[in-house]
N, C-alpha and C positions, 0 to 999 in steps of 0.2 A: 403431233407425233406421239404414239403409244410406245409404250414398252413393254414386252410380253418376256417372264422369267417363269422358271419354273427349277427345284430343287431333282435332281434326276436320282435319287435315293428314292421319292415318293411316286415314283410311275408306279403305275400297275402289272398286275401280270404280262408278259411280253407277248404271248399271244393275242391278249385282249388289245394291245394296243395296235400290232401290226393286222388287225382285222379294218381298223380305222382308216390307215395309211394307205393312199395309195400301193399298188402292186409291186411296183416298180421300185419303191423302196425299201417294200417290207421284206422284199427279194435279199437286195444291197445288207440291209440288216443282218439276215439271214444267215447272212456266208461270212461276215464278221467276225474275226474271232478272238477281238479283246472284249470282256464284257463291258469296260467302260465307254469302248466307242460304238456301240452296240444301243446303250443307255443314250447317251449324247445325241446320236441319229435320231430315237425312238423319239427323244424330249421335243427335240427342234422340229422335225416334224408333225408331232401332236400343238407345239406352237403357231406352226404356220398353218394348217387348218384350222385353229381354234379362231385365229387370227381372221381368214379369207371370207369363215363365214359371218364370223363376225360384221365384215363388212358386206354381205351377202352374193359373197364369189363362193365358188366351189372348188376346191383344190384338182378333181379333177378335167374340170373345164377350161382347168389354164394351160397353157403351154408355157415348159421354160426350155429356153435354148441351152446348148449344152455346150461349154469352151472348148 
């Protein structure tokens, strides 16, 4: 099992990063309006792509169900 961390002080520009992200989150993002959970979304997300293709998935090739 891996573990993917990342410090959310050192993202990059926010726009750069929601060009990354799927649409659908970088929406969610968007309308956010604490900056820290704003950062938190942008992190975890750039993790779990960093992550999918890593193992040579593509973030938007998956489906996740929604609770």
């Amino acid at each position: 099992m891996k573990i993917y961390y990342t410090k959310i002080e050192q993202l990059p520009d926010m726009e750069d990063v929601l060009k990354i992200l799927p649409q659908e989150r970088a929406e969610r993002i968007r309308r956010m309006k604490a900056e820290k959970s704003r950062l938190q979304s942008m992190a975890a997300g750039l993790l779990l792509e960093y992550a999918f293709r890593e193992m040579g998935l593509f973030g938007r090739e998956l489906t996740f169900l929604k609770n």
